[in-house]
C-alpha positions as a printed NumPy array, in Angstrom:
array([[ 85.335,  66.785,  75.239],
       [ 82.436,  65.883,  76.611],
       [ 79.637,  68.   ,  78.533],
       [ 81.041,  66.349,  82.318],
       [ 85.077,  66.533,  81.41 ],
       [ 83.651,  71.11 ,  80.501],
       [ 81.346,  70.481,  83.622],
       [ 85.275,  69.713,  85.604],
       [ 87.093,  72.694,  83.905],
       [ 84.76 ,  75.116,  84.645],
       [ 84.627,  73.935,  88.17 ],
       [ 88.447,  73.871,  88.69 ],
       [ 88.861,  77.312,  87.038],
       [ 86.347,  78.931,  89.682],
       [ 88.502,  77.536,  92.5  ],
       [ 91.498,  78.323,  91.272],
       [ 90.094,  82.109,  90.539],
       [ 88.701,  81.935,  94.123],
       [ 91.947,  80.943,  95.962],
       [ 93.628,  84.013,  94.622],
       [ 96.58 ,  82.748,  92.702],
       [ 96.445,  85.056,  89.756],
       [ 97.158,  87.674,  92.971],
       [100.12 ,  85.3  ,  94.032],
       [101.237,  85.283,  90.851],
       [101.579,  88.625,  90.35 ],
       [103.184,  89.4  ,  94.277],
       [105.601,  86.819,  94.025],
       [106.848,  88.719,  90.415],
       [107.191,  92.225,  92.355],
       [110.15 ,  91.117,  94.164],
       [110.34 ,  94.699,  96.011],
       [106.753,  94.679,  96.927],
       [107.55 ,  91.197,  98.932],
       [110.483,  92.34 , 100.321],
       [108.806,  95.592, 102.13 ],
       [106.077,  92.989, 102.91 ],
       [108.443,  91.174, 104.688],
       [110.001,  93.594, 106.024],
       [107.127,  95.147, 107.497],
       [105.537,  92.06 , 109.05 ],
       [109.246,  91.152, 110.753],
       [108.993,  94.743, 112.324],
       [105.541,  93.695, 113.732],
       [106.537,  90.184, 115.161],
       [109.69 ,  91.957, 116.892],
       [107.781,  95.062, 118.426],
       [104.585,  92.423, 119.108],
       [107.559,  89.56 , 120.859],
       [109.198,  92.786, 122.918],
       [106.048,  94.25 , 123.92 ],
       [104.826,  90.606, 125.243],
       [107.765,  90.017, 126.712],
       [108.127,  92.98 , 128.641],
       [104.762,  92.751, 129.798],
       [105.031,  88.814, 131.228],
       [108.096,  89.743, 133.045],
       [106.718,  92.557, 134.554],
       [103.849,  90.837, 135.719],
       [105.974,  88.073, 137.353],
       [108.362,  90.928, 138.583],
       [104.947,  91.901, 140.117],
       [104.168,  88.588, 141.56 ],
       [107.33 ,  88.266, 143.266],
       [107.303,  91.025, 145.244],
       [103.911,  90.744, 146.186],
       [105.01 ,  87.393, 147.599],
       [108.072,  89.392, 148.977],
       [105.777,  91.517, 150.835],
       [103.655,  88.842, 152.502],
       [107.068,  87.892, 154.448],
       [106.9  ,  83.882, 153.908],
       [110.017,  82.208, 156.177],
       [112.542,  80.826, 153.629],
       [110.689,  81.782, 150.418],
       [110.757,  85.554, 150.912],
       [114.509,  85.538, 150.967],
       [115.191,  83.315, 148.531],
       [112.641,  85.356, 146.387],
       [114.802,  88.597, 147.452],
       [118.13 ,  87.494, 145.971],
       [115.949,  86.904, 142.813],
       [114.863,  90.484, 142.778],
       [118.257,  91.892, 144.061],
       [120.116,  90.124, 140.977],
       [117.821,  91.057, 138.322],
       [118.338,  94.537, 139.765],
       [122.027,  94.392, 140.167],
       [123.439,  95.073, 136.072]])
């Protein structure tokens, strides 16, 4: 081999060290470890994607009947059967 070709190696064998794949290696070979992982970060999207939720609606829910309250003709009814059927279970 020649001094560039050991030059290459030693290059490639620091990025590869820096990307962390010896640490993906050894995750993806603890198969419970990636399952709690998993498990964990599905918990996290569902409580993140219900707290989100429940905050936009209630902001619009907000919206509404401030637009309710300002008593537009046409709009404020239409607007009321909105709120009156989200209400209604």
């Amino acid at each position: 081999m020649n001094h560039n070709t050991t030059e290459q190696l030693d290059k490639l064998a620091q990025r590869l060290e820096n990307s962390g794949v010896a640490e993906y290696v050894k995750l993806s070979q603890r198969t419970g470890k990636i399952l709690w992982l998993n498990f964990i970060s599905g918990v996290a999207r569902g409580l993140g994607f219900t707290i989100g939720a429940t905050l936009v609606l209630a902001l619009i829910y907000k919206i509404i009947s401030n637009i309710i309250s300002m008593n537009i003709p046409y709009l404020t009814g239409a607007l009321q059967q909105l709120v009156d059927m989200i209400k209604t279970p």
